[in-house]
C-alpha positions as CSV (number, residue, x, y, z in Angstrom):
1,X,226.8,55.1,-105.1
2,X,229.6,54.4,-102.8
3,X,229.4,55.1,-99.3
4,X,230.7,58.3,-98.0
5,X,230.6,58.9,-94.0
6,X,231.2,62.8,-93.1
7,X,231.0,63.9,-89.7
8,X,227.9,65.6,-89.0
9,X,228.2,66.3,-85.2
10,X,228.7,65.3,-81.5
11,X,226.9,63.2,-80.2
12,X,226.0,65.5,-77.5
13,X,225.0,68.6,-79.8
14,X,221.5,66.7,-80.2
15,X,219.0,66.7,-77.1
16,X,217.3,63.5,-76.8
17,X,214.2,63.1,-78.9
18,X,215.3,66.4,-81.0
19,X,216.5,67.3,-83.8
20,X,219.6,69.6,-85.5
21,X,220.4,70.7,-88.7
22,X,223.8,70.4,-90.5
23,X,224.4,71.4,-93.9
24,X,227.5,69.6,-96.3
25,X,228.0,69.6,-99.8
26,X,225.0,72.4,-100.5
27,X,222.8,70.3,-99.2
28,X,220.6,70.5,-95.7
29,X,220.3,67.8,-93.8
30,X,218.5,67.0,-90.2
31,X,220.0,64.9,-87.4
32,X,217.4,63.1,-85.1
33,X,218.3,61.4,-81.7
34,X,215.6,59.4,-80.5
35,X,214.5,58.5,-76.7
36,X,216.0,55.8,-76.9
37,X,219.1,57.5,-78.3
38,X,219.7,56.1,-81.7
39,X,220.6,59.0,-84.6
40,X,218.9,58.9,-87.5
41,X,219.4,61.0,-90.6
42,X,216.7,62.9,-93.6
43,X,216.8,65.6,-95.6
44,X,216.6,68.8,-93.9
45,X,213.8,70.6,-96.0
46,X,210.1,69.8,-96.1
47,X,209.1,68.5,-99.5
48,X,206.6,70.5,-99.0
49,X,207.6,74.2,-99.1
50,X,211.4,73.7,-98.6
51,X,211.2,74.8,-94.9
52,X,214.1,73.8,-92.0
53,X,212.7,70.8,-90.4
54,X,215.1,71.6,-88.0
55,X,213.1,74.5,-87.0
56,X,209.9,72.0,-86.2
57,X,208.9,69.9,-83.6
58,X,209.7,66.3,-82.6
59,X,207.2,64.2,-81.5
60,X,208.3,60.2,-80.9
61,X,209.8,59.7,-84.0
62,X,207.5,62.0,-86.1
63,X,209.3,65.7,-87.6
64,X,206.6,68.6,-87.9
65,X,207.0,70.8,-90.1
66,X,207.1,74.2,-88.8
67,X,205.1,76.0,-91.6
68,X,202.5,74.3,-92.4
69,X,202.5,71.2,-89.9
70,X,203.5,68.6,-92.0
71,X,204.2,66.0,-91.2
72,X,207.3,62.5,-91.9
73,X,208.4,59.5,-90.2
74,X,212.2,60.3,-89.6
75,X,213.2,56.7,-89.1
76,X,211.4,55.9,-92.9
77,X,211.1,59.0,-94.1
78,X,207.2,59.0,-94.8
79,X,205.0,61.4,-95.2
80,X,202.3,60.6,-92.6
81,X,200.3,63.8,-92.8
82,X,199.1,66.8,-95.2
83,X,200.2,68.8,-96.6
84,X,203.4,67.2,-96.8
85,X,202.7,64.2,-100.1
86,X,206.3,63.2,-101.0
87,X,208.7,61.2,-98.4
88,X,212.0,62.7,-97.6
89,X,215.3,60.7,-98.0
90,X,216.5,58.9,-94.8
91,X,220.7,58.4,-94.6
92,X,222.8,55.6,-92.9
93,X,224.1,57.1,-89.6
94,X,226.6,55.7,-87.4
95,X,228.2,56.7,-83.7
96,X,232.1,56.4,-83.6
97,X,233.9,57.8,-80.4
98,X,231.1,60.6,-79.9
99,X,230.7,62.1,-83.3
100,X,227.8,61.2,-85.1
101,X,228.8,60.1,-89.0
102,X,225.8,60.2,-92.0
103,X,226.7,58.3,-94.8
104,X,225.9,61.1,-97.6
105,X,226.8,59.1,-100.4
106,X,223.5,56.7,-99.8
């Protein structure tokens, strides 16, 4: 699939070691910025029960899931704790003059 780069934010709209969520094409994605502020990309929903993961908690580079504590790897995208079984997708992300770009088309 080609790529596809739409803007998903400013840079500064994420808090370091956080985590937003944006949703484009009827899809949800999240928007991760790490402490040592790299943005990363997943799909927004636990494959879980389809919750926000925007709505959970960032710890290092691990996404809880706010329901029931799930939990993935946001810079692979693996699952790395019950109940959560099936790894989220993970999308190319760029910084270009403040605005954070997610290559969708990935």
């Amino acid at each position: 699939m080609p790529s596809q780069w739409i803007e998903a934010c400013q840079a500064d709209d994420v808090d370091e070691e956080d985590v937003i969520r944006w949703d484009y094409g009827g899809r949800t994605f999240a928007v991760y910025r790490s402490a040592d502020n790299k943005f990363y990309a997943t799909d927004g929903l636990c494959t879980h029960e389809q919750v926000h993961l925007a709505d959970g908690l960032v710890m290092g580079n691990i996404i809880e899931c706010p329901k029931h504590n799930g939990r993935f790897n946001y810079l692979s995208g693996e699952a790395k704790g019950a109940p959560a079984c099936i790894n989220l997708v993970t999308y190319p992300v760029k910084v270009e003059a403040g605005k954070v770009l997610v290559d969708v088309g990935a």
